[in-house]
PyMOL CGO cylinders between C-alpha atoms (Angstrom):
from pymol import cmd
from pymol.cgo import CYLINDER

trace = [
    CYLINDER, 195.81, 251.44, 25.18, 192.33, 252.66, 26.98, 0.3, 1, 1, 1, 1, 1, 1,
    CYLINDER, 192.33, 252.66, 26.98, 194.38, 254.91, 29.17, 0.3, 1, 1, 1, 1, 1, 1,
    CYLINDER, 194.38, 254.91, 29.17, 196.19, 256.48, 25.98, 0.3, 1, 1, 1, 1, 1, 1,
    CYLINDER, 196.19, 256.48, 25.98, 192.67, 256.90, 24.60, 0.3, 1, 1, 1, 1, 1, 1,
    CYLINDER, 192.67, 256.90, 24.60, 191.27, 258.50, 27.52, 0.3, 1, 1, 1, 1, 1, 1,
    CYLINDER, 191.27, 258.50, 27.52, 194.46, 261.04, 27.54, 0.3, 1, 1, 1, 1, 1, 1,
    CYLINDER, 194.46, 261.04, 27.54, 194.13, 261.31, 23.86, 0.3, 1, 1, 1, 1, 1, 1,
    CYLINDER, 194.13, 261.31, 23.86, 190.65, 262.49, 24.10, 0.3, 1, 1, 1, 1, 1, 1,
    CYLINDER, 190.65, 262.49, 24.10, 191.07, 264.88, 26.76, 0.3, 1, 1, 1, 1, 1, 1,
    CYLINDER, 191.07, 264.88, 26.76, 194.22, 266.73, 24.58, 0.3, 1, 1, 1, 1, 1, 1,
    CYLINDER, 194.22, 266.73, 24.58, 191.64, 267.17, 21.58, 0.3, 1, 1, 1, 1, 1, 1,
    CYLINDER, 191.64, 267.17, 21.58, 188.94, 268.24, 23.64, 0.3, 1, 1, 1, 1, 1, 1,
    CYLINDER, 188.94, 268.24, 23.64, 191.41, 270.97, 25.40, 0.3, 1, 1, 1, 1, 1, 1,
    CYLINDER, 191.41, 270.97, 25.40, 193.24, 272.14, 22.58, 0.3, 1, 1, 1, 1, 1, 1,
    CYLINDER, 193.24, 272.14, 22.58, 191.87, 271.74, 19.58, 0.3, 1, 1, 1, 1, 1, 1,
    CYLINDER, 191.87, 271.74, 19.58, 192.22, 269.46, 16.31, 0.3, 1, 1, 1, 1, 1, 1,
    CYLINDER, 192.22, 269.46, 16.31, 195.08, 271.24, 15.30, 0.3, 1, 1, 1, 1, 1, 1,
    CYLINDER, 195.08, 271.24, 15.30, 197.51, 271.25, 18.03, 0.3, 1, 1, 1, 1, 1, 1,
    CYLINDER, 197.51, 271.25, 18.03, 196.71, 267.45, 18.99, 0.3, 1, 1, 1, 1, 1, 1,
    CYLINDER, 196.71, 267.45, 18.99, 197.25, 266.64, 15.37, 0.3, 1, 1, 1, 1, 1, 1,
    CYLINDER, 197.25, 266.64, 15.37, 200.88, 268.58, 15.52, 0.3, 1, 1, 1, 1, 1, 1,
    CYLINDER, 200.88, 268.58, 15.52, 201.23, 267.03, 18.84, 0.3, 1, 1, 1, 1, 1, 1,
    CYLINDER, 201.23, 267.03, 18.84, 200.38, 263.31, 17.28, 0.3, 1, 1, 1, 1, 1, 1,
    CYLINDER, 200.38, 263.31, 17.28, 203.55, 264.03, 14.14, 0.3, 1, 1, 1, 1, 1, 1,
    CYLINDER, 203.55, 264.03, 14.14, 205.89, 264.80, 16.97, 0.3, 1, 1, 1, 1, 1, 1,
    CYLINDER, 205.89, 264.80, 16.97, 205.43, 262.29, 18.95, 0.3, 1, 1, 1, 1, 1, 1,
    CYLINDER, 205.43, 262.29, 18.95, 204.74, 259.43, 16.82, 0.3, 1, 1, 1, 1, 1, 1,
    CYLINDER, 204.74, 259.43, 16.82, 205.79, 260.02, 13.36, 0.3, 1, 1, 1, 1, 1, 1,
    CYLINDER, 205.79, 260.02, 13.36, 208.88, 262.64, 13.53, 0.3, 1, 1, 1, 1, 1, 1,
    CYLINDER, 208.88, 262.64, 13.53, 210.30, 264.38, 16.45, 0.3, 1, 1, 1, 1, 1, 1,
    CYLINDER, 210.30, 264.38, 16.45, 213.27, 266.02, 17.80, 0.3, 1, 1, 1, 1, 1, 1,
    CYLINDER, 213.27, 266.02, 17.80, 213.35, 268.02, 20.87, 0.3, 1, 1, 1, 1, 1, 1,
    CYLINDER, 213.35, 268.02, 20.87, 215.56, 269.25, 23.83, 0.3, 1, 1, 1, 1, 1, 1,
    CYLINDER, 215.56, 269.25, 23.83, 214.32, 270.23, 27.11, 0.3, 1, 1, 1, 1, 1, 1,
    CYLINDER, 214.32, 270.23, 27.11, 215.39, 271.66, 30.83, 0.3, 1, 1, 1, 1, 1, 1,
    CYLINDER, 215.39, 271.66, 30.83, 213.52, 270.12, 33.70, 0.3, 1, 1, 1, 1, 1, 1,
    CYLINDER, 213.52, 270.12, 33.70, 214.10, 272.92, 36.62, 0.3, 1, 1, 1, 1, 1, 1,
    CYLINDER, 214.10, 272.92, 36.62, 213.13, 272.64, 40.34, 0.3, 1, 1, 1, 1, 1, 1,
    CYLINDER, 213.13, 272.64, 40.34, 212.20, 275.52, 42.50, 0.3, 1, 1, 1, 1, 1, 1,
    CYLINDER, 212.20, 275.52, 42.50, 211.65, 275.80, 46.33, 0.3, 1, 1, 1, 1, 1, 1,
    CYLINDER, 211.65, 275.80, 46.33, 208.88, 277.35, 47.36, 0.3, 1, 1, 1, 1, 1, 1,
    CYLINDER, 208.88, 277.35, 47.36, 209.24, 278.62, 50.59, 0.3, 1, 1, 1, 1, 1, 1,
    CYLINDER, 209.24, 278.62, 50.59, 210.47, 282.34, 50.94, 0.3, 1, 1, 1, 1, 1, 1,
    CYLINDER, 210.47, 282.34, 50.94, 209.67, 285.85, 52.18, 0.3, 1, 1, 1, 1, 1, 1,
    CYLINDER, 209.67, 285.85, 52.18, 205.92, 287.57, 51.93, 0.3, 1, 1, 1, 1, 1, 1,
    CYLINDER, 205.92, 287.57, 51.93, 205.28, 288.13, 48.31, 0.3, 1, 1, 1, 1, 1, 1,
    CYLINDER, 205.28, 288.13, 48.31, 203.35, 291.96, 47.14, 0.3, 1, 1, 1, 1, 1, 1,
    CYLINDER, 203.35, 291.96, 47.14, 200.45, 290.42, 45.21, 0.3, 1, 1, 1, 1, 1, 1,
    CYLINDER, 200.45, 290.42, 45.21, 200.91, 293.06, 42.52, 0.3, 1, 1, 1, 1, 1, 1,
    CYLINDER, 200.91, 293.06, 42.52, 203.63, 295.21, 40.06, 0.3, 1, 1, 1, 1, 1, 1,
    CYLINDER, 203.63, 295.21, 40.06, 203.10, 298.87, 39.89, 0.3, 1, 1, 1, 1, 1, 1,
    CYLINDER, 203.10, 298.87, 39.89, 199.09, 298.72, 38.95, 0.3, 1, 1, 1, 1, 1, 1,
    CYLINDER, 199.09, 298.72, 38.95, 198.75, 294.99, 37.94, 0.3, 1, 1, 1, 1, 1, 1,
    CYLINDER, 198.75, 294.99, 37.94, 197.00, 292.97, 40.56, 0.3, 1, 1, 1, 1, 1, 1,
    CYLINDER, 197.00, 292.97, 40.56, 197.70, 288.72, 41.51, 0.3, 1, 1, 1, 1, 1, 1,
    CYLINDER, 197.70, 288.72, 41.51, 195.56, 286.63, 42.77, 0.3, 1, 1, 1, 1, 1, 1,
    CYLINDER, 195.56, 286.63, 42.77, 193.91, 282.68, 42.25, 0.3, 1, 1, 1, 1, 1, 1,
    CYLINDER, 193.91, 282.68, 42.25, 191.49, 283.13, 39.27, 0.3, 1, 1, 1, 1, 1, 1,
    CYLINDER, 191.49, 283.13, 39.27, 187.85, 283.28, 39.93, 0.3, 1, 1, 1, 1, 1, 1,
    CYLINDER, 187.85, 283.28, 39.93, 184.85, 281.58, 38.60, 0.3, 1, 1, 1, 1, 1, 1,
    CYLINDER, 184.85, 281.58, 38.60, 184.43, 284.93, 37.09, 0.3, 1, 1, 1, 1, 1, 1,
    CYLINDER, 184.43, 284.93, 37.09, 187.96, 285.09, 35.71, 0.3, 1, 1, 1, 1, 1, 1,
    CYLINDER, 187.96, 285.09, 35.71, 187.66, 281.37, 33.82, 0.3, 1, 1, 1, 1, 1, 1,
    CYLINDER, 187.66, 281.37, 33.82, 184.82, 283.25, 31.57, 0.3, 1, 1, 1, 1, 1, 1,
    CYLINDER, 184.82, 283.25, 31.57, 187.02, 286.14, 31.02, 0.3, 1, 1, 1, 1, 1, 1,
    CYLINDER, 187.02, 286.14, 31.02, 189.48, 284.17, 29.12, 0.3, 1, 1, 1, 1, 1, 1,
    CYLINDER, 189.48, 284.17, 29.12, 188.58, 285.04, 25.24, 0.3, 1, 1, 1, 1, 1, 1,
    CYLINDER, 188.58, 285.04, 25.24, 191.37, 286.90, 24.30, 0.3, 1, 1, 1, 1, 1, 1,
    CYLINDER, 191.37, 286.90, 24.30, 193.59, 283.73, 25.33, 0.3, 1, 1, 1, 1, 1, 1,
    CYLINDER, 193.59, 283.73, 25.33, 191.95, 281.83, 22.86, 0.3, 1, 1, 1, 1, 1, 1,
    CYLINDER, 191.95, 281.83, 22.86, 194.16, 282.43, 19.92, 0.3, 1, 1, 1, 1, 1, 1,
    CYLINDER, 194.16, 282.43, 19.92, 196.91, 281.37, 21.91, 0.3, 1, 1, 1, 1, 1, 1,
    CYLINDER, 196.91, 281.37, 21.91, 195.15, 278.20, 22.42, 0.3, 1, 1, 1, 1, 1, 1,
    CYLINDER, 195.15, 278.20, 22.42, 194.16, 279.26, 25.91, 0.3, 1, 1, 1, 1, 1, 1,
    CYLINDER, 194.16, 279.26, 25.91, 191.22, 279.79, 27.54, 0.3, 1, 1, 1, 1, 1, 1,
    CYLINDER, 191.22, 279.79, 27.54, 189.13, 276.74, 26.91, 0.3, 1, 1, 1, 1, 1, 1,
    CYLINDER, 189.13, 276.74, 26.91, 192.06, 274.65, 27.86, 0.3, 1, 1, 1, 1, 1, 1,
    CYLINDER, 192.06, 274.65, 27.86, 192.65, 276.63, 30.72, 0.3, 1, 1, 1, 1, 1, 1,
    CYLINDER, 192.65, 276.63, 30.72, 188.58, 276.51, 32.18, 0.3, 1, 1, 1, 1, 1, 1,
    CYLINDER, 188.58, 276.51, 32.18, 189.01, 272.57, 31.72, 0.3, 1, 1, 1, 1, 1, 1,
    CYLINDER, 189.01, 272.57, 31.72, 191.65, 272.03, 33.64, 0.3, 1, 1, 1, 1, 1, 1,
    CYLINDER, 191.65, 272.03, 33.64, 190.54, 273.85, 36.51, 0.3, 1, 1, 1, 1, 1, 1,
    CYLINDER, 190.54, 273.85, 36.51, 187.60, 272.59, 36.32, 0.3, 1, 1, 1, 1, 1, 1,
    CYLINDER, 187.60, 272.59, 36.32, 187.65, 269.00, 35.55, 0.3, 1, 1, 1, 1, 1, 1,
    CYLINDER, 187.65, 269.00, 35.55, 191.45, 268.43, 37.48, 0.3, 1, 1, 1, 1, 1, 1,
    CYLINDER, 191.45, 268.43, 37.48, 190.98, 271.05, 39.81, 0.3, 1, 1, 1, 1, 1, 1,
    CYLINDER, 190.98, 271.05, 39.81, 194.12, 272.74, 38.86, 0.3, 1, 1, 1, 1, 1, 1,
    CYLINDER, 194.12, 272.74, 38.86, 195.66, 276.05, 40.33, 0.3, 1, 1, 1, 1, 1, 1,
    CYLINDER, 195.66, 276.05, 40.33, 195.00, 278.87, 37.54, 0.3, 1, 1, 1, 1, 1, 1,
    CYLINDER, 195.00, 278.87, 37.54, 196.71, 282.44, 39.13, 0.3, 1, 1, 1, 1, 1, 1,
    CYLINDER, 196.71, 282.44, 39.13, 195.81, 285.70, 36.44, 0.3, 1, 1, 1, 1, 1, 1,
    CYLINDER, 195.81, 285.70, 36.44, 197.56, 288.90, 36.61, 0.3, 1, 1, 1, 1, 1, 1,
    CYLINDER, 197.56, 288.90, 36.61, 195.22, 291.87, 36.08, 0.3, 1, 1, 1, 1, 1, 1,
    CYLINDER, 195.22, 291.87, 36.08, 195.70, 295.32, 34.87, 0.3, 1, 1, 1, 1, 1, 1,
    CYLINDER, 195.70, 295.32, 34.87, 192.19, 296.51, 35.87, 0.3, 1, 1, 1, 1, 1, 1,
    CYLINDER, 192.19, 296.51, 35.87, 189.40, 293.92, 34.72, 0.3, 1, 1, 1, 1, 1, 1,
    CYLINDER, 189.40, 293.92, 34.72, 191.99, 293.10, 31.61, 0.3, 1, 1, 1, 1, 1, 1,
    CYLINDER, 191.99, 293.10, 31.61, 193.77, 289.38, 32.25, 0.3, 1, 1, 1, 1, 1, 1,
    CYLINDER, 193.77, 289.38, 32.25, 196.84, 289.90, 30.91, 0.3, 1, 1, 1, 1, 1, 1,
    CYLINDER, 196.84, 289.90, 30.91, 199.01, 286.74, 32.37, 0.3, 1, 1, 1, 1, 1, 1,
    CYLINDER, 199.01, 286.74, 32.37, 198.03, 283.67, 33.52, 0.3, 1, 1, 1, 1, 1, 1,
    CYLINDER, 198.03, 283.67, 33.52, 199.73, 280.99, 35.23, 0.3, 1, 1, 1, 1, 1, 1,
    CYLINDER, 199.73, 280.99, 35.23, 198.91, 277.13, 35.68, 0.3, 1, 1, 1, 1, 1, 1,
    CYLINDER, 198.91, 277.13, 35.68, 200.20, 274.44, 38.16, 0.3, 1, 1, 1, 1, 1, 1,
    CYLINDER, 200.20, 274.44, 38.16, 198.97, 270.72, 38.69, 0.3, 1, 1, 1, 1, 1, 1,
    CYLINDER, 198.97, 270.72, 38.69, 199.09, 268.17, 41.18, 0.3, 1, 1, 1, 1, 1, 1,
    CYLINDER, 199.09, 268.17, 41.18, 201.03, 265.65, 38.57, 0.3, 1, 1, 1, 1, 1, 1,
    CYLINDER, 201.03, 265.65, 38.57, 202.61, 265.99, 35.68, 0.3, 1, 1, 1, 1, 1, 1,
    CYLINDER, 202.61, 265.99, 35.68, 200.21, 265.92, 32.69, 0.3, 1, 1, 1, 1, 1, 1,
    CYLINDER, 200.21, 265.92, 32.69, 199.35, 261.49, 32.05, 0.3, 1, 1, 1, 1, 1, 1,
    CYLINDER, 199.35, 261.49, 32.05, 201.23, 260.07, 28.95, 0.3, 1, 1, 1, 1, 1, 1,
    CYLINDER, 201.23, 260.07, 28.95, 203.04, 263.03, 28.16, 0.3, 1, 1, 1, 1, 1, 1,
    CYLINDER, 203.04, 263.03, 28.16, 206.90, 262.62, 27.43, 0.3, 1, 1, 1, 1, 1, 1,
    CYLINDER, 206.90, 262.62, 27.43, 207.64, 264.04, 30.64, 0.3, 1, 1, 1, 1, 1, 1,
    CYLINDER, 207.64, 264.04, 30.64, 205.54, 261.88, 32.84, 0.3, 1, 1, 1, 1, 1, 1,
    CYLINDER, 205.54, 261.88, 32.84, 208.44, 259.11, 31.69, 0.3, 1, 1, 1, 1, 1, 1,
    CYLINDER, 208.44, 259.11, 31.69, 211.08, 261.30, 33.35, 0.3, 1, 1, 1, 1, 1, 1,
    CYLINDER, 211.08, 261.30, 33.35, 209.70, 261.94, 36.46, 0.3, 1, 1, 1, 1, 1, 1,
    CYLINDER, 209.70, 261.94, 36.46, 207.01, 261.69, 38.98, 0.3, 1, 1, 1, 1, 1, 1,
    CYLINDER, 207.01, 261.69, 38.98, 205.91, 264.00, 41.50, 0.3, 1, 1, 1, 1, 1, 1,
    CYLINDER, 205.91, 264.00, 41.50, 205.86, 263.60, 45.23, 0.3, 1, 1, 1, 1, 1, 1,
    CYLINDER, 205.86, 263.60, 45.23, 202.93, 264.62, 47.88, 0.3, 1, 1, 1, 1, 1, 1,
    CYLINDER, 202.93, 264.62, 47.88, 204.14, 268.06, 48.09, 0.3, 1, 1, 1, 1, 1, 1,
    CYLINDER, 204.14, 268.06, 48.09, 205.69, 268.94, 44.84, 0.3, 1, 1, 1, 1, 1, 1,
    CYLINDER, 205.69, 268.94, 44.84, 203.49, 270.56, 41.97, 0.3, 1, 1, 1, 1, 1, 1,
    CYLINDER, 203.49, 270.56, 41.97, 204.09, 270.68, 38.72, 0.3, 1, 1, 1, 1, 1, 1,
    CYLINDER, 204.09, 270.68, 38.72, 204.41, 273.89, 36.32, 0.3, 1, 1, 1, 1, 1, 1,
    CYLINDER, 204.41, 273.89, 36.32, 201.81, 273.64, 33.78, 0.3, 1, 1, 1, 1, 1, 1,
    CYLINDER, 201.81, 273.64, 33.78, 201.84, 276.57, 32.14, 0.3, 1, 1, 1, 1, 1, 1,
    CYLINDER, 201.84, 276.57, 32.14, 202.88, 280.35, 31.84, 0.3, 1, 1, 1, 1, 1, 1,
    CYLINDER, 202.88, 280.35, 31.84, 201.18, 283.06, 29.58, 0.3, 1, 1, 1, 1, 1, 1,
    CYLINDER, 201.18, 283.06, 29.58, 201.64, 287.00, 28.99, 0.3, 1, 1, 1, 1, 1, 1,
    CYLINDER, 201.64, 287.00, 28.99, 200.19, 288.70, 26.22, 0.3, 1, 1, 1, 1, 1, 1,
    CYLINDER, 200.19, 288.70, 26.22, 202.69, 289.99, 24.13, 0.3, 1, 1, 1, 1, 1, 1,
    CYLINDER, 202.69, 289.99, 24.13, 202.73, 293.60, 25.00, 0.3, 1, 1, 1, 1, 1, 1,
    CYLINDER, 202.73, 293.60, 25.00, 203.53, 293.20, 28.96, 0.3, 1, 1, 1, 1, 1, 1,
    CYLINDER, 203.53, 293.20, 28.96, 206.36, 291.03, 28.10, 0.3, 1, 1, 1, 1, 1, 1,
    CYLINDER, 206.36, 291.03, 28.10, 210.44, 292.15, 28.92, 0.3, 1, 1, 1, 1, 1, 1,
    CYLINDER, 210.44, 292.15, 28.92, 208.57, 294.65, 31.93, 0.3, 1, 1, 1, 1, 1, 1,
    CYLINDER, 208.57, 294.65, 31.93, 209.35, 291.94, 35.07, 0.3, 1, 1, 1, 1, 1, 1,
    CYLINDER, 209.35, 291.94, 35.07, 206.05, 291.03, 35.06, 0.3, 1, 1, 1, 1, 1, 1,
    CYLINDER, 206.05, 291.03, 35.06, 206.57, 287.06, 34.85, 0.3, 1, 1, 1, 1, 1, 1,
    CYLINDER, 206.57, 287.06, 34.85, 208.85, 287.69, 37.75, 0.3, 1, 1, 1, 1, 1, 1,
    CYLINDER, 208.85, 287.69, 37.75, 207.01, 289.46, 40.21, 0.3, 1, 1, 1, 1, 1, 1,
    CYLINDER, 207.01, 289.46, 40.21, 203.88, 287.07, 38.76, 0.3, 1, 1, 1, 1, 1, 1,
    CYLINDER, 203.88, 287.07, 38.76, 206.17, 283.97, 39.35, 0.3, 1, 1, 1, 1, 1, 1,
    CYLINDER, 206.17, 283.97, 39.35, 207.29, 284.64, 43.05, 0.3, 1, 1, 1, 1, 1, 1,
    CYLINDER, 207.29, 284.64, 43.05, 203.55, 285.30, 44.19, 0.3, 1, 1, 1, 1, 1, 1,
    CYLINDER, 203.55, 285.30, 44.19, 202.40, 282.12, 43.07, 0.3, 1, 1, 1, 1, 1, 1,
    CYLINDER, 202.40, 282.12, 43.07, 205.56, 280.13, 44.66, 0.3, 1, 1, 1, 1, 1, 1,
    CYLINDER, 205.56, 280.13, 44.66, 204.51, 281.91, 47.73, 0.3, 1, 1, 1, 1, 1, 1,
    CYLINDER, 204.51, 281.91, 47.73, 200.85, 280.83, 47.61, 0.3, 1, 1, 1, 1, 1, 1,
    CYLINDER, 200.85, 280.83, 47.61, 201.52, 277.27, 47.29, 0.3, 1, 1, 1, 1, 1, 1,
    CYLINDER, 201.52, 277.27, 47.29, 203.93, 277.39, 49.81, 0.3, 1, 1, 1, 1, 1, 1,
    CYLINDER, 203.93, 277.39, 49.81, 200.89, 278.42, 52.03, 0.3, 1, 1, 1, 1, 1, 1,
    CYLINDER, 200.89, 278.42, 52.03, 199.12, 275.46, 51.31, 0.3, 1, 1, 1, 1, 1, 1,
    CYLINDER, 199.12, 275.46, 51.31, 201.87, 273.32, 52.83, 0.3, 1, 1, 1, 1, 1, 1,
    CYLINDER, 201.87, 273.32, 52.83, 203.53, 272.43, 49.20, 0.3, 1, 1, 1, 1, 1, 1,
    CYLINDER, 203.53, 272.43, 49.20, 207.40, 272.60, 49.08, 0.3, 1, 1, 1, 1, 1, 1,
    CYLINDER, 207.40, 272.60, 49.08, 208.97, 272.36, 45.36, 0.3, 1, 1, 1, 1, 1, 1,
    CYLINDER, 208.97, 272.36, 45.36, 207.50, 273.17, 41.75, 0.3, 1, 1, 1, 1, 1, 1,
    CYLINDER, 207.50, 273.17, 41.75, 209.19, 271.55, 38.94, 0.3, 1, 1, 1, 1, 1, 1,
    CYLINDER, 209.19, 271.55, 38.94, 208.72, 272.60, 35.45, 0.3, 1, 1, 1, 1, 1, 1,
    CYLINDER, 208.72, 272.60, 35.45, 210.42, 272.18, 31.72, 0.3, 1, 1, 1, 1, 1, 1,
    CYLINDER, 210.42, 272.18, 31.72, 211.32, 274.58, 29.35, 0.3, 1, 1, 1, 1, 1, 1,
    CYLINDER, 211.32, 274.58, 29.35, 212.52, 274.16, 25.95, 0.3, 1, 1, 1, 1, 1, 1,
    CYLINDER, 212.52, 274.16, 25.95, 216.20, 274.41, 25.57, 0.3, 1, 1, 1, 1, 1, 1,
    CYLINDER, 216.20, 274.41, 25.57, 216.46, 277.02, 23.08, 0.3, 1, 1, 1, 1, 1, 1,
    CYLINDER, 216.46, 277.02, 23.08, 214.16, 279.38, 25.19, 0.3, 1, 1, 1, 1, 1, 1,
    CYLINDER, 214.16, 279.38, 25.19, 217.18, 281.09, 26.57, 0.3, 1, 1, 1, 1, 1, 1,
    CYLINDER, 217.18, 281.09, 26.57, 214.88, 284.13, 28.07, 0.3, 1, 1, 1, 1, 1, 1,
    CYLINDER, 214.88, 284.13, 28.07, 212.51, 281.61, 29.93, 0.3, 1, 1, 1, 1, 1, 1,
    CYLINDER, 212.51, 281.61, 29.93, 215.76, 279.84, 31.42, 0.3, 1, 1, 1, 1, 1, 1,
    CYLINDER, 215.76, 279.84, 31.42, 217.31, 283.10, 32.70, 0.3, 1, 1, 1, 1, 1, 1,
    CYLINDER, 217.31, 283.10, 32.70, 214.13, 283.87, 34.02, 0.3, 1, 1, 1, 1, 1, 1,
    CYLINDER, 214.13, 283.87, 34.02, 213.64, 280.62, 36.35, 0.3, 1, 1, 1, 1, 1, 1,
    CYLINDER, 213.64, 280.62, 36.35, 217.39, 280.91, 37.29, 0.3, 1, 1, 1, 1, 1, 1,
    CYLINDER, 217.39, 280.91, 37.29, 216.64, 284.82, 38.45, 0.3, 1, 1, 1, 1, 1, 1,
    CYLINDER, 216.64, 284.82, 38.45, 213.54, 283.43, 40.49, 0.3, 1, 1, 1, 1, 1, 1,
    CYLINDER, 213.54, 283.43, 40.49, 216.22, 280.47, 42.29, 0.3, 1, 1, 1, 1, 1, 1,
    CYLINDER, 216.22, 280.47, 42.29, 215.62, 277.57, 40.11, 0.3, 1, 1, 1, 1, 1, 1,
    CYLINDER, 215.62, 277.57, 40.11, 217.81, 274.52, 40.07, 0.3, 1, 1, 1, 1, 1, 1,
    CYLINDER, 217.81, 274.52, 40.07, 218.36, 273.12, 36.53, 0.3, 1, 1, 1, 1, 1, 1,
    CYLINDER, 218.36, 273.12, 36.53, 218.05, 268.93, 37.04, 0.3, 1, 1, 1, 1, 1, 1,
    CYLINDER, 218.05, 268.93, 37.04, 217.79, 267.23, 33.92, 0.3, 1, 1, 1, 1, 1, 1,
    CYLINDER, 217.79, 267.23, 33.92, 218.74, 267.45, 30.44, 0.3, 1, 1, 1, 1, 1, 1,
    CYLINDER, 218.74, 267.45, 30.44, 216.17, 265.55, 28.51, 0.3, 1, 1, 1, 1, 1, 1,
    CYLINDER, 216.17, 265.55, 28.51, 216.83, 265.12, 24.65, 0.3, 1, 1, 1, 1, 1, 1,
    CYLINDER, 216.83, 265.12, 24.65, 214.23, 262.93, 22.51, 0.3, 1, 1, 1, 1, 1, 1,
    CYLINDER, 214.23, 262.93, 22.51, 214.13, 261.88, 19.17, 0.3, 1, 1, 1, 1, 1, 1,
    CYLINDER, 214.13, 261.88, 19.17, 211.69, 259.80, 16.79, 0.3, 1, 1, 1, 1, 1, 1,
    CYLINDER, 211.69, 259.80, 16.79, 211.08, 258.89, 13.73, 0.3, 1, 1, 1, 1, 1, 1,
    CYLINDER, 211.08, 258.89, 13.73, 208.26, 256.74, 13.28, 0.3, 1, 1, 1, 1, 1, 1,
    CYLINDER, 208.26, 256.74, 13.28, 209.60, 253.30, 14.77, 0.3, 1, 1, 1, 1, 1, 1,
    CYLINDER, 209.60, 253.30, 14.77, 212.30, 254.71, 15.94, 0.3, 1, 1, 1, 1, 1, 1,
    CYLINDER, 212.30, 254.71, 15.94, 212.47, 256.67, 19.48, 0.3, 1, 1, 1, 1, 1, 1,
    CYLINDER, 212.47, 256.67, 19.48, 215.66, 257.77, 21.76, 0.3, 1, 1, 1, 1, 1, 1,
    CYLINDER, 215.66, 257.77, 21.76, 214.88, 259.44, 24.96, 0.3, 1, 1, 1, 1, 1, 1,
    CYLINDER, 214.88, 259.44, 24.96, 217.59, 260.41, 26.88, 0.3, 1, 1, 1, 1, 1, 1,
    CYLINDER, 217.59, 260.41, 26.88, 217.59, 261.92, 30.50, 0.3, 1, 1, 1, 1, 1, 1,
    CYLINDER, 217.59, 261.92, 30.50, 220.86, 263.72, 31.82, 0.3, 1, 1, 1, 1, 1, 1,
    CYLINDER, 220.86, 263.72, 31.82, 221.65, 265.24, 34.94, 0.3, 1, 1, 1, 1, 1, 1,
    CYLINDER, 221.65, 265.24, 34.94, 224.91, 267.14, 33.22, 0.3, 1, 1, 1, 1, 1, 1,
    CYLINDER, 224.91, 267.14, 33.22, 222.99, 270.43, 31.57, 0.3, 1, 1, 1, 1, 1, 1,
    CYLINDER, 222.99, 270.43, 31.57, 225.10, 271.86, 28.90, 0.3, 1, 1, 1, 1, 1, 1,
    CYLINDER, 225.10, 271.86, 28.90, 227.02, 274.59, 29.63, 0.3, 1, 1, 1, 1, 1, 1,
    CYLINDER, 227.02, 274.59, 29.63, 225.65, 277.78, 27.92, 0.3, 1, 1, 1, 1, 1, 1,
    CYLINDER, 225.65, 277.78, 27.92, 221.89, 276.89, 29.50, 0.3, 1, 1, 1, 1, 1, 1,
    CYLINDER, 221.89, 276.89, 29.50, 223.23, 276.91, 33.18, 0.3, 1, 1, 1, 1, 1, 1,
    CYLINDER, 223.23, 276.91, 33.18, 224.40, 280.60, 32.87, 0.3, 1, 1, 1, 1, 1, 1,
    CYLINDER, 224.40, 280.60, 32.87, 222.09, 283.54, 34.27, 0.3, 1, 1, 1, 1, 1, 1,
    CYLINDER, 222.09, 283.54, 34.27, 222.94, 286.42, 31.81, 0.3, 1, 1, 1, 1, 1, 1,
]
cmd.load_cgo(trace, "trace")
């Protein structure tokens, strides 16, 4: 109970009343969600740390307060924290001194969050926290190009496989991670409804997710 306290209080103070009270509904009271938990090796050839005139590279002390027009995404804040207080990896893409994508990745995968009961990390896997790009420098390859630099960075710091989730009926984000080399691993269905809660973890991934294009 003190450890779901603790996490509790660190989701509200990340990311706001409103998405930890939507979070709190689909988790306790009513839920029903599909997922795709993906794996990705690492290692690979030299990766350019840009796409045609928008530069990669680890954020910046400078960069974390340079996040404002994340905010209403429910970025920025969140994203300062968890560099900050869990030392997380935070990579921006910028086109000039304008962050236009940001990715996260963490040492674990985040503490009582439905995923952590489906599986735990080793020494040198990290796991995909998040993925941002403002809506106009979407559908250009960005996210690729983005993706394959930041794979290539942690596979400099002697870290071997990323694993990530993405919501089943995101078929653009699944293509994508299948187009980067991505191994779908699990199928992971949950339902709930208040007392009532069915997780289910497959290795068989239907079908119609497991095809790129």
């Amino acid at each position: 109970m003190t450890a779901f306290i603790v996490h509790g209080w660190r989701y509200l103070r990340r990311r706001g009343l409103k998405a930890t009270v939507r979070t709190m509904i689909h988790r306790f009271i009513y839920g029903l969600h599909k997922f795709v938990v993906y794996r990705t090796c690492l290692a690979g050839p030299p990766a350019a740390d840009h796409v045609r005139d928008i530069m990669f590279r680890l954020a910046t002390p400078a960069d974390l307060d340079h996040l404002a027009e994340f905010e209403r995404y429910g970025l920025g804040t969140s994203q300062r924290a968890y560099v900050n207080d869990d030392q997380d990896w935070l990579f921006v893409a910028c086109h000039g001194d304008r962050i236009v994508a940001t990715r996260r990745y963490s040492r674990d995968v985040p503490p009582g969050s439905l995923m952590s009961r489906v599986l735990q990390l080793e020494p040198r896997q990290v796991w995909s926290a998040d993925a941002f790009c403002l809506p106009e420098y979407r559908n250009q390859g960005l996210n690729r190009h983005f993706g394959i630099f930041t794979m290539r960075f942690l596979a400099s710091q002697g870290y071997t496989e990323e694993f990530g989730v993405i919501v089943a009926t995101n078929i653009p984000s699944l293509r994508s991670v299948l187009h980067r080399g991505s191994q779908f691993v699990y199928f992971v269905s949950y339902s709930r409804l208040l007392f009532y809660e069915r997780l289910r973890v497959s290795k068989e991934v239907p079908t119609e997710l497991t095809r790129d294009g």
